[in-house]
C-alpha positions as CSV (number, residue, x, y, z in Angstrom):
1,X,43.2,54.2,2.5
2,X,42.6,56.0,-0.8
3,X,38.6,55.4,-2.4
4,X,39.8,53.7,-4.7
5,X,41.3,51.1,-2.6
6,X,37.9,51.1,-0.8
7,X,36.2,50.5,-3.5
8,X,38.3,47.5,-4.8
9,X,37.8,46.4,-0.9
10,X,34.5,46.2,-1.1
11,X,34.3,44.8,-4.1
12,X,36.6,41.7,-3.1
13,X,34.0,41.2,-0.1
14,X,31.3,41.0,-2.8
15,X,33.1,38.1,-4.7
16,X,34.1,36.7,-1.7
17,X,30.4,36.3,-0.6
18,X,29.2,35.4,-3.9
19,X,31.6,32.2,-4.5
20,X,31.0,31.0,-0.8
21,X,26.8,31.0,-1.2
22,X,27.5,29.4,-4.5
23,X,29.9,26.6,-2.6
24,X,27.3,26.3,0.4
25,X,24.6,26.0,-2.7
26,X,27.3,23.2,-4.4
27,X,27.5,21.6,-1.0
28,X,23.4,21.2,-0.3
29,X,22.8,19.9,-3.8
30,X,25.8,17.4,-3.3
31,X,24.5,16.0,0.0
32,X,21.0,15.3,-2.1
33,X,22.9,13.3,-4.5
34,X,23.1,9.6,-4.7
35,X,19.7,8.9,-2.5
36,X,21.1,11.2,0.8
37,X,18.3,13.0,2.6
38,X,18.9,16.5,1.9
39,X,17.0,19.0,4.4
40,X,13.3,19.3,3.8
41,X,13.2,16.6,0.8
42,X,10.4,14.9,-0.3
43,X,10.0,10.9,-0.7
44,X,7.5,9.2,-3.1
45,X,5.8,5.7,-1.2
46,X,3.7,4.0,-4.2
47,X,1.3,1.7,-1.9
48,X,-1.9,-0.3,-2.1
49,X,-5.2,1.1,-1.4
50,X,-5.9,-0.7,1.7
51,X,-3.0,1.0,3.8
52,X,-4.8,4.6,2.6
53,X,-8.5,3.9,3.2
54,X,-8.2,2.2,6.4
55,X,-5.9,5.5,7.4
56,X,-2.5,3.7,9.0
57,X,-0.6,6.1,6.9
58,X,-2.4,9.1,8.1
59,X,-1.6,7.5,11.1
60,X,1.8,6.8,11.2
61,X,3.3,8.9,8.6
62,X,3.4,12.2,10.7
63,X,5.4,10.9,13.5
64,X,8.1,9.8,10.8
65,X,8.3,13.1,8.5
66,X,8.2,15.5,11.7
67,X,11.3,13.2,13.0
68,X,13.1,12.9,9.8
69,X,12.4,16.0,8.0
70,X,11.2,14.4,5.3
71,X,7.7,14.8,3.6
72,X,6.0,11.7,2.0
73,X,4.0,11.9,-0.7
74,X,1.6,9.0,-1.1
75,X,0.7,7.1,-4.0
76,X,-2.5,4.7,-3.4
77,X,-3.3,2.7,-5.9
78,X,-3.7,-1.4,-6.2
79,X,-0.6,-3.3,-6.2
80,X,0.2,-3.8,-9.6
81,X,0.2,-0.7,-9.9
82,X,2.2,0.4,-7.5
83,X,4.7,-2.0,-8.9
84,X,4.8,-0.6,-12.0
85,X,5.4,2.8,-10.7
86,X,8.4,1.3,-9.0
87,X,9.7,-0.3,-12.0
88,X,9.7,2.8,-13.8
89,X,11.1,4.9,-11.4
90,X,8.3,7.3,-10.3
91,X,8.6,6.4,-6.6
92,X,11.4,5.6,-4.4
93,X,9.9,2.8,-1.9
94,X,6.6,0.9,-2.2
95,X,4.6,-0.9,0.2
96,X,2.4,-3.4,-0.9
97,X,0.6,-7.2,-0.1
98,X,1.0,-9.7,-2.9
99,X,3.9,-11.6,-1.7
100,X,4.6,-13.4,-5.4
101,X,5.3,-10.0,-7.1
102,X,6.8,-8.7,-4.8
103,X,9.4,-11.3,-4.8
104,X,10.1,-11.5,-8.3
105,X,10.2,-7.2,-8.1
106,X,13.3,-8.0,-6.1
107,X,14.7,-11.0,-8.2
108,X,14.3,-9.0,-11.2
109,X,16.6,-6.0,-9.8
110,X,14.2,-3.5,-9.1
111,X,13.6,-3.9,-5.4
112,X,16.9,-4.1,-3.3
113,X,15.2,-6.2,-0.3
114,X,11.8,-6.7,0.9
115,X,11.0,-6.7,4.6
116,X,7.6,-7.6,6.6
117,X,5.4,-5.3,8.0
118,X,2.6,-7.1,9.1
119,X,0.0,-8.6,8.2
120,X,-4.2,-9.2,8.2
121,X,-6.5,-11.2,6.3
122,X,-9.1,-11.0,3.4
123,X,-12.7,-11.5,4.2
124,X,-16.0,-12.8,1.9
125,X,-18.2,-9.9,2.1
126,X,-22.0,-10.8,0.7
127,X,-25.6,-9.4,0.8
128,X,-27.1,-9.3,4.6
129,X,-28.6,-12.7,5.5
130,X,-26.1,-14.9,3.0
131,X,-23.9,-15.2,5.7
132,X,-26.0,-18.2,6.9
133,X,-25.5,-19.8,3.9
134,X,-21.8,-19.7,3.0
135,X,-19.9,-19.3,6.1
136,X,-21.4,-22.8,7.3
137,X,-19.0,-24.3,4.8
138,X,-16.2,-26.7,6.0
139,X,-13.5,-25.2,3.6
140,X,-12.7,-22.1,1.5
141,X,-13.8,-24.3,-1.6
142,X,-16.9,-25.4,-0.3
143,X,-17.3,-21.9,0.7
144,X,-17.1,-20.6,-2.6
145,X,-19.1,-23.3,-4.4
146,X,-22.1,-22.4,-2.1
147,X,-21.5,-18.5,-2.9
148,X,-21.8,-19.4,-6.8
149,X,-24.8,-21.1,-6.3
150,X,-26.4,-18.8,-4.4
151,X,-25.5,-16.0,-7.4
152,X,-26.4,-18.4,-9.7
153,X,-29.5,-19.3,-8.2
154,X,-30.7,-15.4,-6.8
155,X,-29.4,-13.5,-10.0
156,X,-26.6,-11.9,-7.3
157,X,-23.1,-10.7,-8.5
158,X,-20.0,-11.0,-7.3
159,X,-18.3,-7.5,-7.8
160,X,-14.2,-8.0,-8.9
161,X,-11.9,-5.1,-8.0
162,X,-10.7,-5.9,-11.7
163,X,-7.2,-3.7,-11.4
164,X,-4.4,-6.0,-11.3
165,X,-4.2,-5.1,-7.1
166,X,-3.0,-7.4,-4.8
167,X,-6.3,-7.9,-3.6
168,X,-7.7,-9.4,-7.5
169,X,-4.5,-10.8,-7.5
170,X,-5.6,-13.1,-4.5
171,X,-9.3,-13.3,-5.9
172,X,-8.3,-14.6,-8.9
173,X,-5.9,-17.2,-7.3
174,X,-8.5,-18.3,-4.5
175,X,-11.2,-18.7,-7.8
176,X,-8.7,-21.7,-9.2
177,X,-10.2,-23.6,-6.2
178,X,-12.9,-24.2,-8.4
179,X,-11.0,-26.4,-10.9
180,X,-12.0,-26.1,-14.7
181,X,-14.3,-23.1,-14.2
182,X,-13.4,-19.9,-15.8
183,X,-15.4,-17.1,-13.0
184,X,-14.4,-14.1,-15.5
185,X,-16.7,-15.3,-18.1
186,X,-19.7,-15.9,-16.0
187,X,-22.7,-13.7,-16.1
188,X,-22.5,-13.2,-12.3
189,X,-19.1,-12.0,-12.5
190,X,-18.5,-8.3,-12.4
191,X,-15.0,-6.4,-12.7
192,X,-15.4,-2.4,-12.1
193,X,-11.4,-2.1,-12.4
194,X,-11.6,0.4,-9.6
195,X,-9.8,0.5,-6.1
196,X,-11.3,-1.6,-2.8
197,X,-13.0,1.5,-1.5
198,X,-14.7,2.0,-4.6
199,X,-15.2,-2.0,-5.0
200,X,-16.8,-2.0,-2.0
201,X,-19.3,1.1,-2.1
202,X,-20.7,-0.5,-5.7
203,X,-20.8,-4.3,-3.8
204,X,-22.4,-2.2,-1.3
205,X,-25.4,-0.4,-3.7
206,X,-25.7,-3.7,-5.7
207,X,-26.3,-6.2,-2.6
208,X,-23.2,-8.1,-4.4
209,X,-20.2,-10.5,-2.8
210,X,-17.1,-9.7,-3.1
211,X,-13.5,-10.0,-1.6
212,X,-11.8,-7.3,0.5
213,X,-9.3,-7.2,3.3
214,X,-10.5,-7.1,6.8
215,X,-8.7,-3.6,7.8
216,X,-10.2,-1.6,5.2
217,X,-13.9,-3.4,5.6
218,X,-13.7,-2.5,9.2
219,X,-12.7,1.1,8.4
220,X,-16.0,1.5,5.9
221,X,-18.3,-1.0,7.4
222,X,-20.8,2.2,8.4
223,X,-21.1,2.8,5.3
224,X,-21.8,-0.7,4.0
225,X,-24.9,-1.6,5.7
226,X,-26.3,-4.4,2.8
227,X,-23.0,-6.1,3.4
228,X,-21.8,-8.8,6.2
229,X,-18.8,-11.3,6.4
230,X,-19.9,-14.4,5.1
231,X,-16.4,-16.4,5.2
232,X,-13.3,-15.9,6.8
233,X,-10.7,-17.2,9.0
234,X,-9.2,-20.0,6.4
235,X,-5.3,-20.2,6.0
236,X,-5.8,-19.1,2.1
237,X,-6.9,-15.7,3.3
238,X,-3.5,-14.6,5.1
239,X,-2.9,-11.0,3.3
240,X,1.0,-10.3,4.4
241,X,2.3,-6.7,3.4
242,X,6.1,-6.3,2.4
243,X,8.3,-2.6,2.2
244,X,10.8,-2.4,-0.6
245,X,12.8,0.2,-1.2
246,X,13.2,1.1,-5.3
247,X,17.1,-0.2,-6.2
248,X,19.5,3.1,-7.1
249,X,21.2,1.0,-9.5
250,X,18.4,0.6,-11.8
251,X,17.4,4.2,-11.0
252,X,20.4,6.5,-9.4
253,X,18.2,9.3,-9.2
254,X,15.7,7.9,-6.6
255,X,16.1,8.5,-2.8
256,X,17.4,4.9,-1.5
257,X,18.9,6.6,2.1
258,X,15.5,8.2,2.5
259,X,14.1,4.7,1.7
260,X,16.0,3.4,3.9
261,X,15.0,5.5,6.7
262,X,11.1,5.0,6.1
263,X,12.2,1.2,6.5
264,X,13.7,1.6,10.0
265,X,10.4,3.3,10.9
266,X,8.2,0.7,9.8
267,X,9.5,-2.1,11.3
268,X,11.1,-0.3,14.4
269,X,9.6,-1.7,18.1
270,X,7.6,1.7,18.5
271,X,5.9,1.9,15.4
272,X,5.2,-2.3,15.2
273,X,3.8,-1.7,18.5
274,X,1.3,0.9,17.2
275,X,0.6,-0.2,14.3
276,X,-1.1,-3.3,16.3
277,X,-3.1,-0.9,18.1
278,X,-4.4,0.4,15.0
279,X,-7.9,0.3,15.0
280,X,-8.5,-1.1,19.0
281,X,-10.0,2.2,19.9
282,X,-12.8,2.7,17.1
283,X,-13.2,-1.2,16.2
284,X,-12.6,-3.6,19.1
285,X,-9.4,-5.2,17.3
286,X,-6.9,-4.1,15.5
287,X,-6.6,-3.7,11.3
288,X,-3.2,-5.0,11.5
289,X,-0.9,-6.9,12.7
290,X,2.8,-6.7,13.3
291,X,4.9,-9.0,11.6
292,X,8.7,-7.4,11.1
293,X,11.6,-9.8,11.9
């Protein structure tokens, strides 16, 4: 054939090339759409603090993004917060233990379902030798009226996470024990408004009480050597975590089949199975406990 038709050849290949990367591009950026995984995406977990700092996610997490092909970014911050982050949008799943908001995220149309992951409990942490005093109590009440009169009596504080977590959520609810007393307004009373880790490294330096769950005392308690338990093991301190994915139809643009995935990984046999090993090794008991149904 004559160069010219070479040349016309040659450039029909060209096109030819050009409109089938741009259709393969077309077809990559369509299977992203409408939450589907798209190869090598990324998915945003808002969580509480306590699934961070005791280190289950750096745990678990690997397993589930070398399997899926999906990296998750983490978001640790108290429950509330984590909430929030989901109501707006910023995150596509959240994972986080404070079962009345949680609910009413889902009523409200911002969480499509919530499942159980498992479970632990919350734990009176106080100044060493005070564990005499309190954890002789009969009842979580009595508990907590023997705690205030020790602080009241000793000039000790009790040191509030203060953030709106699920954790000060609890606090505050277990504090209406003690009916017709305001805590907040007491000089004992302490809110730092900072995360449990934090909470407990200043309850910690100040020889203070305060309220933490078990995994992520356990996972610090090294480093806390002024603090001991001083109550535990009443019904009121049960500390259930839920999953929810963020709903599409509030916000199309999160990733609700990505979600959906990290869903089926949490409460799948396997992962139930090692999340209640969590902790046996380095501990002598586990941070967690299973709970999915």
């Amino acid at each position: 054939c004559s160069k010219k038709e070479k040349g016309e050849f040659t450039v029909k290949r060209v096109l030819m090339a050009v409109v089938l990367i741009l259709a393969l591009l077309v077809a990559g950026c369509q299977q992203g759409e409408n939450g589907a995984p798209a190869e090598g995406e990324s998915l945003i977990l808002a969580t509480t603090t306590s699934t961070y700092d005791s280190g289950l996610l750096d745990y678990l997490l690997p397993e589930f993004e070398e399997a899926n092909n999906i990296e998750v970014d983490v978001i640790a911050v108290g429950t509330g917060q984590a909430i929030e982050i989901g109501k707006s949008g910023d995150c596509d799943i959240i994972l986080v233990h404070a079962r009345e908001l949680e609910d009413q995220f889902v009523t409200e149309g911002y969480g499509t379902q919530r499942w159980d992951v498992m479970y632990n409990d919350y734990v009176y942490l106080g100044p060493k030798g005070t564990a005499e005093i309190v954890a002789a109590s009969g009842s979580l009440k009595e508990a907590l009226e023997a705690m205030v009169e020790y602080m009241e009596a000793e000039g000790i504080n009790f040191v509030s996470r203060g953030d709106n977590s699920g954790t000060h959520t609890k606090e505050k609810n277990l504090w209406a024990l003690l009916e017709g007393r305001d805590v907040e307004s007491e000089d004992w009373y302490l809110s730092i408004g900072q995360g449990m880790g934090d909470t407990l490294v200043a309850a910690n330096e100040m020889q203070a009480f305060t309220l933490t769950d078990r995994g992520t005392y356990l996972a610090m308690q090294d480093n806390l050597p002024n603090l001991e338990i001083v109550f535990e093991g009443d019904e009121n301190l049960f500390n259930p975590y839920g999953i929810i994915p963020v709903n599409p139809k509030k916000h199309p643009h999160v990733k609700h089949e990505a979600a959906m995935k990290l869903v089926e990984f949490f409460i799948s046999d396997e992962i139930q199975a090692k999340i209640g090993q969590f902790g046996t090794e380095d501990f002598g008991q586990p941070l967690f406990f299973p709970n999915a149904r």
